[in-house]
Phi, psi and omega in degrees: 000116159295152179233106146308129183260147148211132194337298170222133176244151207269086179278099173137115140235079160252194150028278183280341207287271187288004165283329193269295164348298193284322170291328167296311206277339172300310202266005139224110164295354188243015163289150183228115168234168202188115174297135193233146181182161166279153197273141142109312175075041193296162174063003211260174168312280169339283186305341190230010167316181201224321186062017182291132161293073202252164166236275188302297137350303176290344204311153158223190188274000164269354168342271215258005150324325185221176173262340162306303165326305163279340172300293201280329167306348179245353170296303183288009165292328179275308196276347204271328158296331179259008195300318189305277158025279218273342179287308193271016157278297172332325223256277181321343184253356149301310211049189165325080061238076146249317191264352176268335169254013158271345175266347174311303201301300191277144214226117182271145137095122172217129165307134164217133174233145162263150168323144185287329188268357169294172209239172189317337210247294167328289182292355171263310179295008149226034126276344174300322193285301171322289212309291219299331157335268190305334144317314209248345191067049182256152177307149179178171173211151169228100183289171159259104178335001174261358186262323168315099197297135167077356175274143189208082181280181175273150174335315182288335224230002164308145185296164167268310170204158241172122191246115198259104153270107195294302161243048170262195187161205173203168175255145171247107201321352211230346198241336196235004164291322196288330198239150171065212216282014161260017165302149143324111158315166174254168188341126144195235180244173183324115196069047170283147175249150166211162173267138195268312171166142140133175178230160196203204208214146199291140180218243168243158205256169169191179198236143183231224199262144152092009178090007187281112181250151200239117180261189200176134199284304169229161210241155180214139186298188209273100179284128132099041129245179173255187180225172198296184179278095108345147166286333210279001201201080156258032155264329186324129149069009232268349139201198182223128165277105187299135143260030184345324206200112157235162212216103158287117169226149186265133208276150193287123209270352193280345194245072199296359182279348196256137204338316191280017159283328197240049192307163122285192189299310174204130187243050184276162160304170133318166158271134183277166190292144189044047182194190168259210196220132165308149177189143204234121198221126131354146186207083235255155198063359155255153149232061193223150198229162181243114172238169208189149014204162155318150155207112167212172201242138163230212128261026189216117192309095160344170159227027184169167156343144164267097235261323173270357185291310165341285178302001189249321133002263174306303185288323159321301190298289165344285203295302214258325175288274216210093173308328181258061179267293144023295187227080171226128160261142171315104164239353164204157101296077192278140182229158116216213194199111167279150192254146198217115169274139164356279253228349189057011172310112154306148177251110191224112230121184186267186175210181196278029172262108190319114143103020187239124156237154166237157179215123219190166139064024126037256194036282149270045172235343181348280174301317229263335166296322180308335148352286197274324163311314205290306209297312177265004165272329165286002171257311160338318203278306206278293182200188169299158166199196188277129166332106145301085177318327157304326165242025133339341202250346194274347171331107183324340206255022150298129170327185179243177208283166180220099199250023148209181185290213149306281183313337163257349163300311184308329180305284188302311168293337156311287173332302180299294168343318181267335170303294176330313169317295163339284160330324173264033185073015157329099199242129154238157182293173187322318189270007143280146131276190181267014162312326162292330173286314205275357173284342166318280224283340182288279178329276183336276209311328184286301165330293176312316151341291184318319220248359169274328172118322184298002233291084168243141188262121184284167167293117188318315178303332123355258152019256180326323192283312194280309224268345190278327188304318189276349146315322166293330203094007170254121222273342184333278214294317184289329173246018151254027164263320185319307165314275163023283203256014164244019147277292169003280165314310190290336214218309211234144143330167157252162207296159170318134164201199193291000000 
C-alpha cells in the first residue's frame, strides 16, 4: 500500500472543507493539504443549496435574546461583508471559464415580503428584520409589495410588506462548488480525497483513493456531517436539519412576456414558524430559477424528498410567489441534509482532542458563512493568533447554550406549533383562537420535559421534532435526547445562559 504524508487533513468536502483548505494554503503555501468527501456528494448541504447569502434575512424576534444569538448575527455580518472579495479571489484563482461563471452566478440584492397568511411569528421575525436594518444602516428600501418585479401571487395571497435588501442576494452553489479547492475529488472509495498543494511531514492517518493512506499532523473535523459522540463534543451533531426539496424549474419558452422572466435577485419570506422562508432565485444564464426549501429536523440522515413537505413547497410557491409555477417544468430535483446542533449553535474550533477541529452545526449559514468560518479555522489550523470573541461562544465542547428558560421554550414551541397548523390548512371555528392547539402541544412537551430528566430548554424546532415523533408513537427521539443531555450534564458545566 502507498503512503503519502499531509500536513493537514481536511474531512468533509462540501462548502467549508475546501474554503478552509484553500484559505490554509493561501496563508501557507508550502503545506501539503488534502480533502476527504465521497465523490459526487448525493445528499449533501452544498449540492442542493439555494446559496442565498442572507444576514439580514435570517434575522428572527430571537436575534437579540442572548448573546450567542447576537454573536452568530455579527458572524454573518463579517461574511455578508467579504463575500464579493472572496467570490472574486475564488473566481481569479480558478480562472477561465470556471471563475467567470461563478461570477456570473451571484446576483446582489433580495426582496423579502411578508405574506397575506402570515401568523404572529412570521410578522415579528420581519419587524426584526426592519429594525435591524435600520440599526445596523445596511442599505435597504421598504417598498410597496406590488413593486416587487416579477411577483404575481393568486389574490387571497398578497403579500403585506416588503422590503428591498441592497446587498444580500444569491449564488449558485454549484458554480462556486466548481472552483479551486471545491472542485469534486476524483472517483475512489467513500473518502476519496485530492491535494489542494504544499509538501509536509507524516502524522495520524485516513485512507484516501485507490488504497493510499494519507497522514496527516493536523486534522479538522467533518463540516456538515456527523460526528461521533465525543465526551468532549456533546452538542455535536444533536440532529439534522433538512433541506429535502428544492426545485429547479424552467420557465416556458413559448411566452417571453412572462412576468418570471423579470425575477429579481430573490423573494423569499421571513422565516416562519419552525421552518425557513420561501424563496424563488434566478440561475443567471439559464432560464431556469431554483426554488426552495423544505425545512424539518430529524435524527436521522434521510434518503430522500419528503413527499408532503414537497407538496407543501410547491403549492406555497404557486400560491404565495408566482401563480405560473403551475405550468413550469421540473428540471432538477435537489435534497440534502444539513447539520443542526441540540441548541442550534455551530461548533466551531478546536476541542480538547490535540490537532482536531470543527466547523458543524451550521444549518442555513453555512454557505453563506464559509469566508469567515475558513478564515478563523485557518489562523487556527496554522498557530495562536488574536481571538474572535463572537465565535467563542460556538467551541464545540460546551454543554449546550440555553438562550430562554424551560417555560418559554415551552411557551414558544406551543406557539411555533399552533402557527404551523395553520399554515397547514388548520381552520377553526369563529369562536376559537389558536389556544386549544398550543395548550395540546404546551401539555405534551411539558411531558416529554418530564421524561429527559433534564431542565435543559431546547429550541422550538428541537422540541417539535421529539414531540410530533413522540405523537407517533416513536418513542427514539425522547431517549437519545435524555441520553444525550445527561452525558452532557455529566462531562461539561453549564453552558452561560438566562
Amino acid at each position: 500500500m502507498r503512503e503519502t504524508s499531509v500536513d493537514v487533513a481536511v474531512v468533509g468536502n462540501g462548502v467549508l472543507g475546501p474554503a478552509v483548505a484553500v484559505e490554509t494554503a493561501g496563508r501557507a503555501p508550502g503545506l501539503r493539504i488534502a480533502v476527504f468527501g465521497p465523490p459526487g456528494r448525493d445528499g449533501a448541504a452544498t449540492t442542493a443549496a439555494g446559496a442565498m447569502l442572507s444576514c439580514f434575512g435570517e434575522v428572527t424576534r430571537y436575534t437579540g435574546w442572548h448573546p450567542a444569538a447576537q454573536a452568530k448575527f455579527a458572524l454573518a455580518r463579517q461574511a455578508l461583508d467579504r463575500w464579493p472579495a472572496w467570490l472574486e479571489q475564488l473566481a481569479e484563482d480558478a480562472g477561465p471559464p470556471t471563475g467567470e461563471t461563478a461570477l456570473r452566478s451571484h446576483v446582489p440584492g433580495t426582496f423579502v415580503v411578508l405574506g397575506a397568511g402570515a401568523g404572529a411569528i412570521a410578522s415579528d421575525n420581519f419587524t426584526a428584520l426592519c429594525r435591524a436594518v435600520e440599526e445596523h444602516g445596511e442599505p435597504h428600501d421598504v417598498i410597496d409589495p406590488a413593486d416587487v418585479p416579477g411577483l404575481d401571487p393568486a389574490p387571497q395571497a398578497r403579500p403585506q410588506r416588503a422590503v428591498h435588501l441592497h446587498r444580500e442576494g444569491c449564488v449558485d452553489a454549484r458554480a462556486v462548488g466548481r472552483l479551486g479547492g471545491g472542485r469534486p475529488p476524483a472517483p475512489g472509495t467513500d473518502g476519496a480525497g485530492h491535494r489542494v498543494r504544499g509538501a509536509g511531514q507524516r502524522g495520524h492517518g485516513t485512507r484516501g483513493p485507490a488504497g493510499r493512506r494519507q497522514h496527516a499532523r493536523r486534522r479538522r473535523g467533518r463540516p456538515g456531517r456527523r460526528q461521533p459522540q465525543r465526551r468532549a463534543d456533546h452538542r455535536c451533531a444533536a440532529a439534522r436539519g433538512g433541506a429535502p426539496a428544492a426545485a429547479r424549474r424552467r420557465i416556458r419558452p413559448a411566452d417571453p412576456a412572462h412576468p418570471a422572466r423579470r425575477r429579481p435577485p430573490g423573494d423569499p419570506h421571513p422565516n416562519r414558524a419552525a421552518g425557513c422562508g420561501l424563496h424563488l432565485l434566478p440561475l443567471p444564464g439559464t432560464e431556469r430559477q431554483y426554488l426552495g426549501a423544505t425545512n424539518f429536523v430529524t435524527c436521522h440522515r434521510p434518503d430522500g424528498p419528503v413527499v408532503g413537505a414537497t407538496e407543501i413547497l410547491i403549492r406555497s410557491a404557486r400560491q404565495e410567489i408566482d401563480q405560473a409555477l403551475a405550468d413550469s417544468r421540473l428540471t432538477a430535483w435537489m435534497w440534502g441534509a444539513r447539520p443542526i446542533t441540540l441548541d442550534g449553535f455551530p461548533l466551531i474550533g478546536s476541542c480538547p482532542v490535540a490537532g482536531l477541529h470543527f466547523a458543524t452545526g451550521t444549518y442555513r449559514d453555512g454557505f453563506h458563512c464559509a469566508p469567515v468560518i475558513a478564515r478563523h479555522l485557518a489562523v487556527r489550523l496554522l498557530g495562536p493568533g488574536p481571538a474572535d470573541a463572537d465565535l467563542a461562544w460556538f467551541t464545540p465542547h460546551p454543554a449546550p447554550i440555553e438562550t430562554m428558560t424551560v417555560e418559554q421554550s415551552l411557551t414558544e414551541t406551543a406557539t411555533h406549533a399552533a402557527e404551523t397548523a395553520r399554515e397547514h390548512g388548520l381552520r377553526l371555528p369563529f369562536f376559537l383562537d389558536d389556544e386549544p392547539v398550543a395548550t395540546y402541544v404546551r401539555d405534551r412537551a411539558h411531558r416529554l420535559f418530564d421524561r429527559l430528566g433534564h431542565p435543559v430548554a431546547l429550541p422550538p424546532e428541537i422540541l417539535l421534532l421529539a414531540f410530533i415523533l413522540a405523537a407517533r408513537g416513536n418513542d427514539h427521539p425522547a431517549r437519545w435526547l435524555a441520553g444525550h443531555l445527561h452525558a452532557a450534564r455529566t462531562h461539561h458545566a453549564p453552558a452561560p445562559g438566562v
